[in-house]
Structure formats: structure tokens, C-alpha cells
N, C-alpha and C positions, 0 to 999 in steps of 0.2 A: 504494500500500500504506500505511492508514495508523498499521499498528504495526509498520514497518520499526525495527530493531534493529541498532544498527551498534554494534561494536567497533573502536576504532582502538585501535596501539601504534606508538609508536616513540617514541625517545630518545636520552640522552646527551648529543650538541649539536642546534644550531638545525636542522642541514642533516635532522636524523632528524624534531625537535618539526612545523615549520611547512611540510612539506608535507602532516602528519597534518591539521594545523589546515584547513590549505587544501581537500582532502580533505570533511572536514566540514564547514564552509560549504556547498560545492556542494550535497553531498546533500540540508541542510537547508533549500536554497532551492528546490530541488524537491520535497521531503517535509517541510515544516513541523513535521509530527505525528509526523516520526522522533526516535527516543529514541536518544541518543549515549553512550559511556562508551569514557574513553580505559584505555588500563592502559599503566603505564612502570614507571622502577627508583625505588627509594625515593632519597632524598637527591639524585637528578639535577634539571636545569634544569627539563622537563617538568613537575613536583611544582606550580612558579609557574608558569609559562608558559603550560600548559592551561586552571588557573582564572581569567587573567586575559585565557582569548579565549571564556570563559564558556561551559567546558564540565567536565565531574563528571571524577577519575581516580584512579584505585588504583593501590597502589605495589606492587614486587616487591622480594623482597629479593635482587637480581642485579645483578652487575657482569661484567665480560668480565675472559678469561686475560688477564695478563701477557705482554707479550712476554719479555721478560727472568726470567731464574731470581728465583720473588718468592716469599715468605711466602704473600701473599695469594691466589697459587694454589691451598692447599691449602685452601682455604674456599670453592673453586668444584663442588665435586660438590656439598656442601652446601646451596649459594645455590642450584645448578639443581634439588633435588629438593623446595626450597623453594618457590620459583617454579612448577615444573609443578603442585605439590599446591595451589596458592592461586589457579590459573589455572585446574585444575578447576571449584573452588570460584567461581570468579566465570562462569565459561562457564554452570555449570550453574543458578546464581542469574538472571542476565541475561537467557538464552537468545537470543543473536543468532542474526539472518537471516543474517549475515555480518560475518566479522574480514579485518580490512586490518592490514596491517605495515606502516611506512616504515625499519624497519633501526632495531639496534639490540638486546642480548639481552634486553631486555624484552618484543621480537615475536617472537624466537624462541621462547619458551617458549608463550608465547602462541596462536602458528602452530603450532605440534607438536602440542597440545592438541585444537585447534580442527580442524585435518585429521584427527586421529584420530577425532573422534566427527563425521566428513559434512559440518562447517558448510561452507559455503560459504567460500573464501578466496583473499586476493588480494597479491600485496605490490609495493613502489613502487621499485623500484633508481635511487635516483638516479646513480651514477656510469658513466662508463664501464668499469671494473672492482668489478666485484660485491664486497660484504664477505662475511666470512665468515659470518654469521648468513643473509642473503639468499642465498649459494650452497647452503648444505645444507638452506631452505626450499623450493627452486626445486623441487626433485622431489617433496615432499610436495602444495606450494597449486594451486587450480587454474587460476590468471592470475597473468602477471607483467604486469608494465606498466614497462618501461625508457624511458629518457632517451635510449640511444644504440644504434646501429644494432649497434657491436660488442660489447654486451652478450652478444646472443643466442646469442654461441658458449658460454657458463657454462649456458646455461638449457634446457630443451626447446623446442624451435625452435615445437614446435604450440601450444603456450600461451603464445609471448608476443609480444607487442605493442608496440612503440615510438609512445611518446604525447610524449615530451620530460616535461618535470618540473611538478609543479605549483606554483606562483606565488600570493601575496596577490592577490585580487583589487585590492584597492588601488592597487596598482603598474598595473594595467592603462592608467591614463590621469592620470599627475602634472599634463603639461603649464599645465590649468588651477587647479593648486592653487599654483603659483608664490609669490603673493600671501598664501596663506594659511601657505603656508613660511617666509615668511621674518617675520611676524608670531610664527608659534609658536617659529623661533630669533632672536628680535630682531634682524634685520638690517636693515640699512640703507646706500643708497649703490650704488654700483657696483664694486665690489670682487668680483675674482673670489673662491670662494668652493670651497674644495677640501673633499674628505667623504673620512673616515680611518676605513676599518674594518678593526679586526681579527678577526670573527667573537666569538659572543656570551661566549665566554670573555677574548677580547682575543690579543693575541700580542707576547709579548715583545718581539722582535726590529723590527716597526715599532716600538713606542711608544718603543726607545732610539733608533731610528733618527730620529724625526723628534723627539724632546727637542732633539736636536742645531741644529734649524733654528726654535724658536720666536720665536726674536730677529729671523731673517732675517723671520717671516709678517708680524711687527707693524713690521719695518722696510720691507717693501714691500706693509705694508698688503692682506696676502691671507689672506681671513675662513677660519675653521679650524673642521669642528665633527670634532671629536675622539674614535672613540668605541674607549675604552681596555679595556675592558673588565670583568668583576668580579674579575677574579684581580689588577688591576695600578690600580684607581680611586685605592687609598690613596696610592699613588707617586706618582701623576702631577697629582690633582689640584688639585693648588700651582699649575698652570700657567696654571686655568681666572682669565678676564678678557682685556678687551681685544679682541683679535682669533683669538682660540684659545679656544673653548668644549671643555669637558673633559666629557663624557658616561660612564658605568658604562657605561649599556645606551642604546639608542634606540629607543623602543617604536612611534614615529612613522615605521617608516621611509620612508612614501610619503613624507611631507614634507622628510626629508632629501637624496630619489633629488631631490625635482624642486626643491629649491633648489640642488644642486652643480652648477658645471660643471664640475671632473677629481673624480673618485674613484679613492683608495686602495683597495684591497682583497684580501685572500683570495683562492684560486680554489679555494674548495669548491663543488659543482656547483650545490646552490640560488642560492648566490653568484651565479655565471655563468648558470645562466638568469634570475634577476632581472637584474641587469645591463643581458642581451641586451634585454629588454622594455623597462628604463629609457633604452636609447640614449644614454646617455653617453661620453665619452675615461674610460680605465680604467688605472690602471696594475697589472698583477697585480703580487704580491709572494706567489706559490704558499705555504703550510706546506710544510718538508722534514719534517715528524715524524708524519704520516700514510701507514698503508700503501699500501705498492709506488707513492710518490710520485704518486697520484692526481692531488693538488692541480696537480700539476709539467703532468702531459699534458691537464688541463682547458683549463689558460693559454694549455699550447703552442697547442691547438687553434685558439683563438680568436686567439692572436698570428699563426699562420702565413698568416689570412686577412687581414690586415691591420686587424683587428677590436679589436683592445686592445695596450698595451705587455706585455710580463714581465721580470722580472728577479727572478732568484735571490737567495735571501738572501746566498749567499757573493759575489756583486757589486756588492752596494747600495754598500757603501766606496767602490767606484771609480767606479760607472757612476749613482747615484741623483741625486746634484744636476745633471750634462748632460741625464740623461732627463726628468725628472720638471721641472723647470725649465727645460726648452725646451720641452715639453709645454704647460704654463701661458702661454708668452710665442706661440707657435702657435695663431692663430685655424685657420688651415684645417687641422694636425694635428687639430685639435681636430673639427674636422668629418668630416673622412672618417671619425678613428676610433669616432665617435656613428654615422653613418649604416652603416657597415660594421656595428660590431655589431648593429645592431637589426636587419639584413637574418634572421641566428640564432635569434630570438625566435622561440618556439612558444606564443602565448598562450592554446592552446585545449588544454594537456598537461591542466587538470585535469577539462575539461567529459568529456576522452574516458575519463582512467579510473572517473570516476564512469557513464560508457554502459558500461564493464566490468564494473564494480557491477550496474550494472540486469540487466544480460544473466544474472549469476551468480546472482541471489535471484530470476529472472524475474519483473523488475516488467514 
């Protein structure tokens, strides 16, 4: 088809932006001649993030409820009836063959919109429990495409499909960029070489947590590339020299996956399917401030198989320098827990819901 018409949304954080992205890559490497337009919230990550994987996006003026009694609630009928009326307006400007969601209330209005006038529609659940935006789409679109087998109990059982998550293509195959990693983070030597993520906003609670140990990297000489995030860059960047490189963002992450041997990280679920695919030793350090502790039962998942470390934030005090530092000193920890996760890996979640796509606009 060569005036296929795709609509992507999703937003907020990384875990919503870069499986949209990912998403679109696929298609357009099958449909060159497809014309793309993302739509997300005004003022979110997405705004930079999309134009700088060189793709067009329109903003909504939407954010999500409050959990807690807020102000800002009462400005939410408002922003949705703003949103639905501008999402008209670009449906009907555009005319997509079909709108994909990856979560986020930017797809929400989006997805409401767009099932309402026939288009074609699809959305991308990454978690194993569904958000709120993605459960009360689930009965409007007409594909879902989940991550996890026990999804399906949120969703209609006839429409959905478990593909696992979609991934950079990039990440598909670090191994031989080793060389070209460690050129783009100026390293050098044989020093192990530890990767600190706290997801694209950063997260508090590592970056005080490992503040604590920068004296110990540079006293035993173990290479740090640090990535703090944009809410916490200004704080911490004093640290950067030496053997502790201080990153905002890291736009390069293939290059980062294949010059670490341990990774810190997150367990939000792009997190942990990238991960899986990169075959690395992992130490999760879950978010506790995400609903109904997602983050918590991603980690457990992949800890129970013997597949990565976890540890809670309420036990990093006691238990992070035994773990994390026996970890590092652990050649064969270090290998089972690379081989064990990469057993996980599903590197073919994005080729299949893009054959979802084809199936819905009958290419």
C-alpha cells in the first residue's frame, strides 16, 4: 500500500514514547512510502523524543487524574474535551488507515476518537497489568497486542495476542559494537564497567544511593557511566570525571547495553524486555511509586528464574553493597545471570504486531 497512513500515540515516559518509535521503524521499513504522525501530551518527553527519531507530532492539551485529592483534577474534564475536539480535528485532517496506542492519555483520546469513526485500531500493553487508559480502550480497539500471557484476563480474550514488547532494533545485536562503545564513552583499559539507569526521568533514590559509593568506583577503579536523569542532572553533575561519567539522558543506548558488564536499572517492562535481549547481570532496583507496584512483579518475574538480582528500595541500606558488590567480584554470577536472562528475550514482539497492523488495514 503505498499511501498507508499511520497514526501512532503514546506518552508520558520512555516505556509509553519508544515502543511507538519502535513500532514505526518496522512499518516504514516495509512501507517506505508510509506517511507517519505521532500525536502525544503537550509539555511531555515525547514533544523531543519523536522529533529526534525523525518523525512529525502534535501535542494534546492532556495530562492524567491525580491520584491524591489535587487542584489539578479539576482541569481534567476540561483537558479531555480539549483533546477529543483536536483529535477530531487531526483524524479528520490526516485520515489514517490506522491509529496505534502504546498507553498513555494522549492514546486515549486518540483511541476513542478513532474507534468511533471505523479507523482501524490497535494498542500495545506493555505491562503485565494493564493501565488505566489501555483497560477502558481494550473494549472499544480492535487488537491488542500484550507483553504477557496474564494480561489477557483485562482484555477480550478474541482480540488479543501476546507478541512480548517491542525493542530498538538496535539493541538486536550490541555484541559487535563493543569497540565502537567504548570509543563513543572514552574508555579505556580493562576495568569493569557498571551502567546506572534510572529511566528517562532518572530516580531519586538510586542516584542518592550510589552518590554514597563514588569514592569507593574511583578507589577500585570501576568505570561508571551514570545516567541521572533530567529531573536530578543539576545535582549530581559535580560528580562527572575520572571514572564516573554523569549522563542527563543517553541517546546511544545500544552503545551503552554493549559496553557494560553489570547494569543498574529500573524494572519498567521496556526496561526488562530490552535487558532480556541485551543478556546482561542486572540488578533491578523496581520504582515503588508506580501503580499497583508493576515495577515490583516485572523484577520478581525475572528474579524468580534466576534471571537478574532485585532488591527493594526499603533494602538497599542493608543489603546493596553485599549484593551489588559481590555481583561485580562474581565472574560466573555474572554469567548465569547474562545467559539466564537472554533465555526471556522475544526479539521478534515488534515484527509480529506490525503483521497485526497488516492484517487490520488489509495490506
Amino acid at each position: 500500500m503505498r499511501n498507508l497512513r499511520v497514526i501512532l500515540s503514546g506518552g508520558g515516559t520512555g516505556g509509553h514514547i519508544y515502543p511507538a518509535i519502535a513500532i514505526a521503524n518496522e512499518i516504514k521499513m516495509r512501507y517506505p512510502e508510509a506517511e507517519f504522525l505521532f500525536v502525544g501530551a503537550k509539555d511531555r518527553m515525547e514533544m523531543e523524543k519523536v522529533p529526534q527519531a525523525g518523525y512529525k507530532i502534535e501535542g494534546l492539551w492532556i495530562s492524567g487524574i491525580q491520584r491524591k485529592l489535587s487542584l489539578k483534577n479539576l482541569a481534567f474534564p476540561f483537558k479531555l474535551l480539549s483533546s477529543l475536539g483536536k483529535s477530531r480535528k487531526i483524524i479528520k485532517k490526516f485520515k489514517p488507515n490506522v491509529v496505534i496506542g502504546t498507553g498513555g492519555f494522549a492514546s486515549g483520546a486518540l483511541l476513542k476518537v478513532a474507534s468511533g469513526n471505523k479507523i482501524p485500531t490497535l494498542i500495545q500493553e506493555q505491562n503485565s497489568l494493564p493501565g488505566i487508559t489501555n483497560r477502558i480502550l481494550g473494549k472499544r480497539v480492535d487488537r491488542i497486542c500484550a507483553a504477557y500471557e496474564e494480561t489477557k484476563r483485562f482484555f477480550p480474550a478474541e482480540k488479543t495476542i501476546i507478541t512480548g514488547n517491542p525493542v530498538r532494533q538496535d539493541l538486536l545485536e550490541i555484541t559487535s559494537k563493543k569497540e565502537e562503545a567504548e570509543q563513543f564513552f572514552k574508555l579505556k583499559g580493562e576495568e569493569k564497567v557498571v551502567l546506572i539507569l534510572g529511566g528517562s526521568l532518572g530516580a531519586r533514590r538510586i542516584n542518592q544511593l550510589l552518590e554514597k559509593y563514588v569514592s569507593r568506583f574511583e578507589k577500585e577503579k570501576i568505570r561508571v557511566i551514570w545516567q541521572v536523569g533530567k529531573l536530578y542532572f543539576s545535582d549530581y553533575k559535580k560528580y562527572d570525571g575520572g571514572f564516573v561519567q554523569v549522563h542527563e539522558f543517553l541517546n546511544r543506548m545500544d552503545l551503552a547495553y554493549a559496553v557494560a558488564d553489570v547494569i543498574i536499572s529500573r524494572a519498567g517492562a521496556i526496561s526488562v524486555s530490552e535487558l532480556s535481549i541485551v543478556g546482561k547481570p542486572v540488578l533491578f532496583i523496581p520504582s515503588p511509586n508506580v501503580a499497583e507496584d508493576h515495577q515490583a512483579r516485572n523484577a520478581k518475574a525475572v528474579a524468580d528464574k534466576e534471571a537478574a538480582l532485585m532488591l527493594r528500595e526499603n533494602d538497599l541500606d542493608k543489603h546493596f553493597e553485599s549484593v551489588f558488590f559481590g555481583l561485580l567480584k562474581s565472574e560466573e554470577e555474572q554469567q548465569k545471570l547474562g545467559a539466564n536472562i537472554k533465555k526471556l528475550a522475544l526479539p521478534d514482539a515488534t515484527a509480529k504486531i506490525v503483521d497485526e497492523v497488516e492484517k487490520l488495514v488489509k495490506i
